[in-house]
C-alpha positions as CSV (number, residue, x, y, z in Angstrom):
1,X,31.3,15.9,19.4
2,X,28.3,13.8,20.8
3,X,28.7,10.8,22.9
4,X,28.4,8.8,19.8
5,X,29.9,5.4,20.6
6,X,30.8,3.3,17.2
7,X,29.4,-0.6,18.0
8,X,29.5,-2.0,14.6
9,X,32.6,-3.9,13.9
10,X,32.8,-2.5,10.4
11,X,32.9,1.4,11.3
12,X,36.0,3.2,10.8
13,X,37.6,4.6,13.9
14,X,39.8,7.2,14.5
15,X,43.7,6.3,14.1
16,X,42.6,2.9,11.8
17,X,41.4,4.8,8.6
18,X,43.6,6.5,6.4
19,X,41.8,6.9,2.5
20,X,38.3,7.2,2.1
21,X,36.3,7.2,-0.5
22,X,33.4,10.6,-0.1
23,X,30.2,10.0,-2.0
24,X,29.9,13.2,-2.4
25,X,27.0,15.4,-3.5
26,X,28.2,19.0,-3.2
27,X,25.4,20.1,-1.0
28,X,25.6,21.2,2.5
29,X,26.4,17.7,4.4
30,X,28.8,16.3,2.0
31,X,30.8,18.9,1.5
32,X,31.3,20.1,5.3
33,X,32.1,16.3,6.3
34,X,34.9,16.2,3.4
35,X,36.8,18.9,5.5
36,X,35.7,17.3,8.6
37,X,37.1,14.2,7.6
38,X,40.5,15.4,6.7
39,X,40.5,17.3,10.2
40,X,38.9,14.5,12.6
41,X,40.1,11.3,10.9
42,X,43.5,13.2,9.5
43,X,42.9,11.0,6.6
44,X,42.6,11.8,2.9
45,X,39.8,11.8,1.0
46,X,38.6,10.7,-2.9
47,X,35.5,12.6,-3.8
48,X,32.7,10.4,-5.7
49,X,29.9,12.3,-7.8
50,X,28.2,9.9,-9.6
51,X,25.9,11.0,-12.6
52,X,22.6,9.0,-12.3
53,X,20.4,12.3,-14.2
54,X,20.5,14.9,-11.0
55,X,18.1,17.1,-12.6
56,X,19.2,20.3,-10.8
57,X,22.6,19.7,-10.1
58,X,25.5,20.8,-12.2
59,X,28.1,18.0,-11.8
60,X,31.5,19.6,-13.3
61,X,30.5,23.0,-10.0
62,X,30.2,20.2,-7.6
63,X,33.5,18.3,-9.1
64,X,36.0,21.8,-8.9
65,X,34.5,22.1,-5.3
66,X,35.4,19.3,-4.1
67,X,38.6,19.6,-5.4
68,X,38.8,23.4,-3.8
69,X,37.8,21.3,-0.4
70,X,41.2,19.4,-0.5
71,X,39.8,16.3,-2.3
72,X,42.6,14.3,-3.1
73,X,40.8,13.4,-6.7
74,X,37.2,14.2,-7.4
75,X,35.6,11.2,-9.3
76,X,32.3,12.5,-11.5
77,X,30.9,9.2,-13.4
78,X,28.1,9.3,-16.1
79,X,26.2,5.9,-14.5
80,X,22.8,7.5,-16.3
81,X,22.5,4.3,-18.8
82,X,23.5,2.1,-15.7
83,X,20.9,3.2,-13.5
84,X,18.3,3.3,-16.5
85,X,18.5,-0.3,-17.8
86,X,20.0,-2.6,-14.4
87,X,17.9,-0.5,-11.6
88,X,14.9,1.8,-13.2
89,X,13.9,-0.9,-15.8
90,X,13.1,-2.9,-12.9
91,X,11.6,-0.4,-11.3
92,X,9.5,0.3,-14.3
93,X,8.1,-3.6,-14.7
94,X,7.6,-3.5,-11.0
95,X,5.3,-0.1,-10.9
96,X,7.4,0.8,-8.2
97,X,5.8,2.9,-5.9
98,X,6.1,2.8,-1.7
99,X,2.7,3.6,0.6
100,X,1.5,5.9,-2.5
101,X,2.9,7.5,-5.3
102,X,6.3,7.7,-4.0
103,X,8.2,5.8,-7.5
104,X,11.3,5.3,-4.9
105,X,14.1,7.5,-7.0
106,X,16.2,7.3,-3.8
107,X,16.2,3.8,-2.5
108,X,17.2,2.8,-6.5
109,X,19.7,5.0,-6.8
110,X,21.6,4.3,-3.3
111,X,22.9,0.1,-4.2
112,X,24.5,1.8,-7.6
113,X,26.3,4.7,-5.4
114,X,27.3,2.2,-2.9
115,X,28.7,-0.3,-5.9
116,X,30.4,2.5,-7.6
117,X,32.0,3.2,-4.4
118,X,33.4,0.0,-3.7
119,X,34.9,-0.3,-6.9
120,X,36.4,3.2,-6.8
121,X,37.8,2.5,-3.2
122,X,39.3,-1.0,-4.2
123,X,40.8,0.7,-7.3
124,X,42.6,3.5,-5.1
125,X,43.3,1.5,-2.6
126,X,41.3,3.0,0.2
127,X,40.2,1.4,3.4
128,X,36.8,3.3,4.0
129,X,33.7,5.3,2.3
130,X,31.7,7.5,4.1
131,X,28.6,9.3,3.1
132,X,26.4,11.7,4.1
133,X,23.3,10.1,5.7
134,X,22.0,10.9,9.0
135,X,21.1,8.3,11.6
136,X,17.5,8.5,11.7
137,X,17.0,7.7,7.9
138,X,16.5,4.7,5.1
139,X,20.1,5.8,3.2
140,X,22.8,4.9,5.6
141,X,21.0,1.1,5.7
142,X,20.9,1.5,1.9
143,X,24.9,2.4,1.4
144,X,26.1,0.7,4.3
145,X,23.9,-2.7,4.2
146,X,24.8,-2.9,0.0
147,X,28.9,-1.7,0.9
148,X,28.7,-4.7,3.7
149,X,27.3,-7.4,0.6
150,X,29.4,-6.5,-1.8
151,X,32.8,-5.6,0.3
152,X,32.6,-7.2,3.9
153,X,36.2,-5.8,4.2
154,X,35.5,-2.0,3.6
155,X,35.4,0.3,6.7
156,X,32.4,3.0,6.9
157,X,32.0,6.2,8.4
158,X,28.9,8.5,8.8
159,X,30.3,11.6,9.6
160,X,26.6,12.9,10.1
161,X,25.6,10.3,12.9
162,X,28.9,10.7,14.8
163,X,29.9,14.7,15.0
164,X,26.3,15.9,16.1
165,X,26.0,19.0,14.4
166,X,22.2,20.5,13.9
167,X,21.5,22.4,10.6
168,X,22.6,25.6,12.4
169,X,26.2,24.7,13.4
170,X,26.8,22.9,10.2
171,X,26.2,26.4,8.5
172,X,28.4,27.9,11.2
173,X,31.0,25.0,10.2
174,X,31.0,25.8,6.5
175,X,31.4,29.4,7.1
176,X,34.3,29.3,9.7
177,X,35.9,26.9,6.9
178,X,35.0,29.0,4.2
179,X,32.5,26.2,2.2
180,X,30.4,27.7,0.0
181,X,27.0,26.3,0.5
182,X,23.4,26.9,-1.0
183,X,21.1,26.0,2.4
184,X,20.6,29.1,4.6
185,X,18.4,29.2,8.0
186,X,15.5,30.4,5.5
187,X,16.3,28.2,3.0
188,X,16.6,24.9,5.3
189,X,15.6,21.9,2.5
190,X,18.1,19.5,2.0
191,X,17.3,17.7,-1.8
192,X,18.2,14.0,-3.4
193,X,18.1,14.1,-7.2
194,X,18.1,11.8,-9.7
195,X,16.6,11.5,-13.0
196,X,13.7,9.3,-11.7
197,X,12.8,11.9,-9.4
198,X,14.0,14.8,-6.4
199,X,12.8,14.3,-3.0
200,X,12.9,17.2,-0.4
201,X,12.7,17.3,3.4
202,X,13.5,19.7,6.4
203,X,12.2,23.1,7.3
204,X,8.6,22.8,7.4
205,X,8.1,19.7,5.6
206,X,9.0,17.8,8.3
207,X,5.8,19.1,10.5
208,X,2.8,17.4,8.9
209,X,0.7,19.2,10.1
210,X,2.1,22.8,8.2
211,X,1.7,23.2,4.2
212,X,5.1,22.9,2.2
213,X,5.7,26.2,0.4
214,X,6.0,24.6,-2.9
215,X,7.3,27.7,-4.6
216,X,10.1,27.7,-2.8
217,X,10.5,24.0,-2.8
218,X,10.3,22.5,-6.1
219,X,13.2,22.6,-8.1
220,X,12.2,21.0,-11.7
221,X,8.3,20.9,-11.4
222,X,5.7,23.9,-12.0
223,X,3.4,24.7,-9.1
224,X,-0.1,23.9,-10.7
225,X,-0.9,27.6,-10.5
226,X,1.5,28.1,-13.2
227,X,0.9,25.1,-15.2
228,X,-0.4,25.4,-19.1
229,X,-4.1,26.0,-19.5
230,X,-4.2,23.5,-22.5
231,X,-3.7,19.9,-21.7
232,X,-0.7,18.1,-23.7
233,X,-0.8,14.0,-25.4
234,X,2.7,12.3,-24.8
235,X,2.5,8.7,-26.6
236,X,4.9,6.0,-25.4
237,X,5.7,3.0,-26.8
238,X,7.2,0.1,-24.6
239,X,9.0,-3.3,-25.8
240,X,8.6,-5.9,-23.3
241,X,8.1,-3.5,-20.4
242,X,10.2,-0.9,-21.4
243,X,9.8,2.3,-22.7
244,X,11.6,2.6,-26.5
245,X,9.8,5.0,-28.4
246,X,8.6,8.7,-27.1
247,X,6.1,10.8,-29.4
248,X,7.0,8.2,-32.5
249,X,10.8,8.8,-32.1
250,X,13.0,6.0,-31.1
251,X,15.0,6.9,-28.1
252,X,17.1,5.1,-25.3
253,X,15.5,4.9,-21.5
254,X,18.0,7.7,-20.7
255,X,16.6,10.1,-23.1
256,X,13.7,9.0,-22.8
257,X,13.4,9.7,-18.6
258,X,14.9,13.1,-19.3
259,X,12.5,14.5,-21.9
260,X,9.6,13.5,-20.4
261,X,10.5,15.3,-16.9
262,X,11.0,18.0,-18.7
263,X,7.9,17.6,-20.5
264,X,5.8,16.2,-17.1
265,X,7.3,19.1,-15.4
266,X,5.5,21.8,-17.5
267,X,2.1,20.2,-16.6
268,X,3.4,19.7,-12.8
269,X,2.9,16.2,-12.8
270,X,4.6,14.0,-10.6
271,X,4.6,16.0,-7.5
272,X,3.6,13.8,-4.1
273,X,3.2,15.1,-0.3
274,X,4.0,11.8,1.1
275,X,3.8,10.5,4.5
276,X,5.7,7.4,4.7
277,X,7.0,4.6,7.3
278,X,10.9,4.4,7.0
279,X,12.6,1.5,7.9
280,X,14.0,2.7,11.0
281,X,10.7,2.9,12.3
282,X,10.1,7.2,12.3
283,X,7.1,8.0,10.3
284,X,8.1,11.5,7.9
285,X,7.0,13.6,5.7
286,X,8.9,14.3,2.2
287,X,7.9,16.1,-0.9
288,X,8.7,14.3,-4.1
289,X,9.0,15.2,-8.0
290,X,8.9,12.8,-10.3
291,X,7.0,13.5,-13.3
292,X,8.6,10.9,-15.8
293,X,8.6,8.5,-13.1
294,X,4.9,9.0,-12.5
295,X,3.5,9.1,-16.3
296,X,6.1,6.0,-17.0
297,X,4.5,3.7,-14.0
298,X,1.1,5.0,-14.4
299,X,1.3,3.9,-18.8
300,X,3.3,0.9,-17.8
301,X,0.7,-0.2,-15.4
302,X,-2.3,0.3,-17.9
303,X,-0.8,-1.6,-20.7
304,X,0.3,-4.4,-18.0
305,X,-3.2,-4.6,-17.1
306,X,-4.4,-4.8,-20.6
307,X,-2.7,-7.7,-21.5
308,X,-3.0,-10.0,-18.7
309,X,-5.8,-11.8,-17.3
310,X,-7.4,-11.1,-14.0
311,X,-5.1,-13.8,-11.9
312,X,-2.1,-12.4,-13.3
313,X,-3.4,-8.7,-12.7
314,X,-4.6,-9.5,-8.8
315,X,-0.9,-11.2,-8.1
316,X,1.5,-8.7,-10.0
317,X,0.0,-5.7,-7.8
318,X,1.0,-8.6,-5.0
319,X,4.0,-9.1,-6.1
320,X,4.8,-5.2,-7.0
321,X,3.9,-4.2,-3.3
322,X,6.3,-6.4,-2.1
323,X,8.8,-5.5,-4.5
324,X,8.7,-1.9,-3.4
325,X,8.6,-2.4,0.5
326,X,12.3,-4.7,-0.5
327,X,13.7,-1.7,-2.8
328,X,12.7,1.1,0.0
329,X,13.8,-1.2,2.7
330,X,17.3,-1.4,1.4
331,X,17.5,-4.9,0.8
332,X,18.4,-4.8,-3.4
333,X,20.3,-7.8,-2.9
334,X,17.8,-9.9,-1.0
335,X,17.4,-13.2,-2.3
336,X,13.2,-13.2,-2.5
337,X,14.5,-9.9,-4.8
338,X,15.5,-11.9,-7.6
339,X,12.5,-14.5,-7.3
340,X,10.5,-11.2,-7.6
341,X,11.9,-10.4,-10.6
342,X,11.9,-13.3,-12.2
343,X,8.1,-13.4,-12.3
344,X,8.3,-9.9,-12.8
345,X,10.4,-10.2,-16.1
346,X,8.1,-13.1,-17.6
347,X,4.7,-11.0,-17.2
348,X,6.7,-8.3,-18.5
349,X,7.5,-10.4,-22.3
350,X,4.2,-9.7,-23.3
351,X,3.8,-5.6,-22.4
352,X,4.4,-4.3,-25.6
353,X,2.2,-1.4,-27.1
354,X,1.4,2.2,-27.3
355,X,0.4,4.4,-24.7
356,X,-0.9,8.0,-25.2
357,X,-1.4,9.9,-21.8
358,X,-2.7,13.6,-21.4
359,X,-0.8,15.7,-18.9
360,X,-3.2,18.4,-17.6
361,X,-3.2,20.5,-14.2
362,X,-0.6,17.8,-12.5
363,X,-2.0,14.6,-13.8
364,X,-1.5,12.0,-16.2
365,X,-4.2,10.1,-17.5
366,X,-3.8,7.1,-19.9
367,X,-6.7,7.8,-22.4
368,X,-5.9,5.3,-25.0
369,X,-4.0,1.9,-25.6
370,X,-2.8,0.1,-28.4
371,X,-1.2,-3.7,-28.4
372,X,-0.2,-6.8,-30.4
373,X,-0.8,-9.1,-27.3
374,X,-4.3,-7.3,-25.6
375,X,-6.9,-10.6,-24.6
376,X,-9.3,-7.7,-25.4
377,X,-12.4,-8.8,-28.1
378,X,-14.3,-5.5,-28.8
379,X,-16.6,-8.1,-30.1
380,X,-17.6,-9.4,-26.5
381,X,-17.0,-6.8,-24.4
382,X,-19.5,-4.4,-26.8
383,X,-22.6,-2.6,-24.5
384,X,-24.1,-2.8,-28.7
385,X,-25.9,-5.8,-29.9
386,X,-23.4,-8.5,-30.7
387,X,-24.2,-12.2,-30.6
388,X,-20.7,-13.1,-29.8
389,X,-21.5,-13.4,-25.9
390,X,-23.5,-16.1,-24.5
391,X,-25.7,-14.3,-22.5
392,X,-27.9,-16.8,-22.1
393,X,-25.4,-18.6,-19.7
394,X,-24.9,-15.5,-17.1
395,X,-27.5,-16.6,-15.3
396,X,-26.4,-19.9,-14.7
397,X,-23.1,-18.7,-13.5
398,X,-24.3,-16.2,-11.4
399,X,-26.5,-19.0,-9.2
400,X,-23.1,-21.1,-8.9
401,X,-20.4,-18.3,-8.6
402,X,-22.5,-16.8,-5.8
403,X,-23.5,-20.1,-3.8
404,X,-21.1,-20.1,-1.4
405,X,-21.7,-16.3,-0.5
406,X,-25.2,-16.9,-0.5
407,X,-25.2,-19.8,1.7
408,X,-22.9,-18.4,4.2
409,X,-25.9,-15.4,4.6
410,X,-28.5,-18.3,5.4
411,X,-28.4,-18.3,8.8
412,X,-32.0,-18.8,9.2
413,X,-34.1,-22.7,9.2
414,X,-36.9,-22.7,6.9
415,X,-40.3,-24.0,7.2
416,X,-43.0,-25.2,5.4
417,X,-46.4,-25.2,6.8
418,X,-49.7,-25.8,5.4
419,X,-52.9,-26.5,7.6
420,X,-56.5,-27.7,6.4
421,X,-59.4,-26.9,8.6
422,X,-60.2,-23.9,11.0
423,X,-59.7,-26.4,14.2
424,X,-56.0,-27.7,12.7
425,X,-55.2,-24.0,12.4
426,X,-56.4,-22.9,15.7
427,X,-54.8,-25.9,17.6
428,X,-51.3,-25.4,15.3
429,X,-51.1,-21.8,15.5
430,X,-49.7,-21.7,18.9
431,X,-46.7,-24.1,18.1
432,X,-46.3,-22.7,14.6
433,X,-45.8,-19.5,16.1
434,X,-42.6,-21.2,18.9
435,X,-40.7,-21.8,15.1
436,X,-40.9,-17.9,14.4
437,X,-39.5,-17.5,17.6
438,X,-36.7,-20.2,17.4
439,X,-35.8,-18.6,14.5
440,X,-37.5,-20.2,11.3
441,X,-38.9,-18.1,8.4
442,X,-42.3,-19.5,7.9
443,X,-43.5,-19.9,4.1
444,X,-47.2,-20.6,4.8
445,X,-49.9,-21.8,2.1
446,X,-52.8,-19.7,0.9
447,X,-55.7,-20.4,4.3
448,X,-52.8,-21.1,6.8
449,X,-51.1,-17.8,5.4
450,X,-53.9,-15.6,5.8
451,X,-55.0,-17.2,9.2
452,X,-51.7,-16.7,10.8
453,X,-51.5,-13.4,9.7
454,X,-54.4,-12.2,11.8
455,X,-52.6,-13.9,14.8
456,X,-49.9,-11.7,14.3
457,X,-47.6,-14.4,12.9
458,X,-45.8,-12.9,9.6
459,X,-45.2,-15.8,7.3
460,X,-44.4,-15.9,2.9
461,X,-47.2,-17.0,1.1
462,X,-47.0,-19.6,-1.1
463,X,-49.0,-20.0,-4.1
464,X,-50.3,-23.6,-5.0
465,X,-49.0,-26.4,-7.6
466,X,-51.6,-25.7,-9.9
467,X,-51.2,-21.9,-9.6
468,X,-48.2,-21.7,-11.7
469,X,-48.3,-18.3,-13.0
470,X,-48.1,-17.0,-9.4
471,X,-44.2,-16.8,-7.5
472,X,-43.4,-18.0,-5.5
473,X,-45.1,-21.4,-6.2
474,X,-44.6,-24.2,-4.1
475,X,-43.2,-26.5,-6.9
476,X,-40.6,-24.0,-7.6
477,X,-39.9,-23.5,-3.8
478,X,-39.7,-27.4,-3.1
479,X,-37.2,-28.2,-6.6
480,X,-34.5,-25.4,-4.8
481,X,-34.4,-27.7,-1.6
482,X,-35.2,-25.0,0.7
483,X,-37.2,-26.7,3.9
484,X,-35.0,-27.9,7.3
485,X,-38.8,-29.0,8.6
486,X,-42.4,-29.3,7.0
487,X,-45.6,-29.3,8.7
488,X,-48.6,-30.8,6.7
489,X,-52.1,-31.0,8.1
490,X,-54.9,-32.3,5.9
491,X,-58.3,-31.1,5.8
492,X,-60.9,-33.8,6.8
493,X,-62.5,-33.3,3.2
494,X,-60.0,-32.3,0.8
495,X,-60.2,-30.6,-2.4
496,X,-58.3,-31.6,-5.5
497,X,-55.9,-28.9,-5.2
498,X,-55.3,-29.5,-1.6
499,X,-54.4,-33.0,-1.7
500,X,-52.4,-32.3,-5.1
501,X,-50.4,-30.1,-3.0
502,X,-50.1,-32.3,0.0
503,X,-49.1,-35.2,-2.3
504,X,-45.9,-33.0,-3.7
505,X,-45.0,-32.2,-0.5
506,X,-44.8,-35.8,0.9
507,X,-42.9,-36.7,-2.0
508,X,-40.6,-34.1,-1.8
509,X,-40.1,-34.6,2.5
510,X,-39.2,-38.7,2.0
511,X,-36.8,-38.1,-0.8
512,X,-35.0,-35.4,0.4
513,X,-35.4,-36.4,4.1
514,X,-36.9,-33.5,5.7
515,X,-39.4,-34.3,8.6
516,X,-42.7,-34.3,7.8
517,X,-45.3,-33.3,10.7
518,X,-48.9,-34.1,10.3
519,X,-49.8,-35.0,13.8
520,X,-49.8,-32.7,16.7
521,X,-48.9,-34.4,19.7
522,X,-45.7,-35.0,17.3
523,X,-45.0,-31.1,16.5
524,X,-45.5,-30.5,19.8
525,X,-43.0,-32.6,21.1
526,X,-40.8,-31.5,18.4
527,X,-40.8,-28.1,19.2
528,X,-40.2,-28.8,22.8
529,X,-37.3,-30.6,22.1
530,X,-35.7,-28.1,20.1
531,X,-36.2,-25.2,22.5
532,X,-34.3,-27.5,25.1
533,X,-32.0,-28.5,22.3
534,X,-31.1,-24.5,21.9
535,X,-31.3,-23.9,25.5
536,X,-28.8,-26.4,26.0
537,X,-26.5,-25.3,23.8
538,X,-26.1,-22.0,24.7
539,X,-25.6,-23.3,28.0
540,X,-22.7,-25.5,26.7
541,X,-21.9,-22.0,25.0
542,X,-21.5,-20.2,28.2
543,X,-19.7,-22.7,30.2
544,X,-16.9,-23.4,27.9
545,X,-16.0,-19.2,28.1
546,X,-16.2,-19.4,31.3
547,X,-12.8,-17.9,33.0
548,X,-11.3,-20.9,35.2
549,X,-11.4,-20.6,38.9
550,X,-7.8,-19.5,40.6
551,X,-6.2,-22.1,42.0
């Protein structure tokens, strides 16, 4: 024995327990702690198999074991069409899934064992179920949190977190008691199964950074070396989220589960290395097969998709990740569980349809998709010629949808500047030049363009009013309200053009109250200003992070 000490007030102790109820597997753990328990706890002991579609497990061996063990009874209950429609149906409308492609077999199965086992325990009148989970792992907070909800009065034991026993003495254990057991020290995986899936861990799964030795591993899936060369079409039809109908035969979710692992298994679909965070806080390493699971979720989630709109579809896969971080974190019976599903179950009225996926090489791929309720219009959506979309309105909606985007990316002031006359330009080059460096973008007329550009000040050109085959022209640039300042020098004689263009941009500076600058004295006292204006506010800037002086 370890130096275990029991500190929750509803595990069993020595001298208080004397019936317990086993949920018991038959493998290696299970079946040594049901003749531990009769030794340690001198109690007796009710074995509990319960069928929820273990797809390597044959139930009626592991029943006459237990028995053999000194079971007092040996319970084996068919709970396949219990699991299917009250805890994988869910499953199914939530696309359950956990960091991945892990479709959670376990952490659905575990609140039915732990229900079953209440009710078996209150019907014989026992005081305490145990189980075979280890301390470092999600299933004892599954059993033990679902036990405490449902029976606060029950007693619980964990044989496997109190005796201490490594893989190695519990082999020694089962041969000193004579317990016929499939793990060996080279065989060392330890395996949940249930129809919606069989996880594996131990040996060298457990070190991330060796390769699982799948051959020896997987116990219902085809390695994809041995996998069919041809690829095979599986059609499923759902009703409101379920599956009904498999390959145009009407079957129940059972049946349906079980053929197509068979089926998925063939094509070794469904097979996941997964790293995954467990609620206890150890991050692991398991290897999972689920091949219905996986072609279920992955046609459910396609038809879903199909028939809702984009808000629904964004929020479901919301709602879904939260759903599966509940179901793996052993809180079934949460509260915020039910709200879940009640969203859950009103998207799900409208999934109805048929699926066809091909299974090839370990994947399954939804290639086509058939509904009553799809808000698909081939009509619209066509790349052909169809006048059924507006496109002449795409346009419009792009300039609005993407305003705020684009605004946020306009960091820099804009400025308009236009100068008449070689002295203007020589005298307002200087301070013209002081904007580019503050940081304005300088769209410059045709002469004030081309002059600034042999002083080395970049600037767009801008075409005139008149000039209106030529972008950008400055009618088009003043209607999109574009200028923070404008700088407007006319030349002593001006042309037509010119005073066309100064005229516009006058107009457009007093109604959309920009400054205008004509005079010099007044830009240059303008630009001063805002250099001490910037100056001053990064100051301000630097004071305020300043780290306060110790006291």
């Amino acid at each position: 024995m370890t130096d275990y000490v029991k500190v929750a007030s509803y595990e069993g102790r020595k001298g208080e327990i004397r019936k317990v109820v086993l949920l018991y597997s038959g493998g290696l753990d299970t079946s040594v702690m049901l003749k531990w328990i009769q030794e340690y706890y001198n109690a007796e002991v009710i074995a509990l198999t319960i069928d929820i579609g273990q797809q390597a497990d044959n139930l009626e061996e592991i029943r006459q074991k237990a028995l053999k063990l000194g079971a007092l009874k040996a319970y084996v209950i068919d709970a396949k069409k219990e699991f299917a429609y009250h805890y994988l149906a869910k499953g199914i409308k939530a696309n359950a899934r956990y960091q991945g492609d892990y479709h959670l077999a376990t952490p659905l199965g575990r609140p039915l064992l732990a229900k079953i086992a209440v009710d078996i325990a209150r019907e014989e009148n026992c005081d305490c179920i145990a189980h075979g989970c280890t301390g470092k792992g999600n299933d004892q907070v599954r059993i033990e949190g679902t036990v405490l909800t449902l029976a606060p009065e029950m007693k619980i034991i964990a044989p496997v977190r109190e005796w201490g026993m490594g893989r190695d003495e519990e082999l020694e254990y089962a041969r000193v008691h004579n317990i016929p057991v499939k793990q060996t020290k080279d065989s060392p995986y330890s395996y949940d199964d249930n129809m919606w899936g069989v996880s594996a861990e131990g040996g060298e799964i457990e070190n991330p950074a060796l390769i699982p030795n799948l051959p020896a591993i997987l116990q219902v899936c085809n390695i994809i070396e041995k996998t069919p060369h041809e690829s095979q079409l599986v059609k499923l039809g759902f009703l409101r989220g379920i599956p009904v109908q498999l390959n145009g035969i009407d079957m129940d979710l059972p049946s349906i589960i079980l053929e197509l692992n068979k089926i998925g298994a063939l094509h070794g679909v469904g097979v996941t290395h997964h790293l995954e965070d467990r609620v206890v806080g150890l991050k692991v390493r398991g290897v999972y097969e689920s091949p219905a699971a996986h072609t279920i979720i992955r046609a459910h989630e396609t038809l879903e998709k199909f028939v809702c709109t984009r808000q629904e579809n964004e929020f479901k896969s919301v709602v879904d990740q939260k759903w599966g971080y509940l179901c793996y974190g052993a809180l079934w019976h949460e509260p915020l569980m039910d709200d879940l599903n009640a969203f859950i179950e009103k998207i799900n009225e409208k999934v109805t349809g048929l699926v066809t996926i091909k299974l090839f090489k370990g994947r399954a791929d939804v290639v086509a998709v058939e509904t009553p309720n799809s808000i698909f219009d081939e009509k619209l959506a066509t790349f052909m010629k169809s006048n059924a979309f507006n496109q002449n309105a795409s346009a419009g909606f792009t300039e609005i949808y993407t305003m705020q985007m684009r605004l946020s990316q306009e960091k820099e002031r804009y400025a308009l500047v236009s100068v008449g006359g070689d002295e203007n330009k020589e005298k307002f080059a200087p301070l013209i030049a002081e904007l580019q460096k503050q940081g304005f973008l300088l769209f410059a007329t045709k002469g004030t363009h081309a002059y600034l550009a042999k002083q080395g000040v970049k600037s767009i050109l801008v075409h005139k009013a008149n000039e209106e085959s030529h972008k950008p022209n400055l009618i088009d640039l003043l209607k999109q309200n574009r200028f923070d300042l404008v700088v407007n020098v006319p030349t002593p004689s001006k042309p037509i053009s010119e005073e066309i263009d100064g005229k516009n941009i006058r107009n457009w500076s007093v109604k959309n109250g920009v400054q205008l600058i004509t005079d010099y004295e007044v830009f240059k006292v303008t630009v001063e200003k805002m250099a001490k204006s910037a100056k001053s506010g990064l100051s301000k800037l630097s004071e305020s992070t300043k780290k306060p002086a110790l006291l």
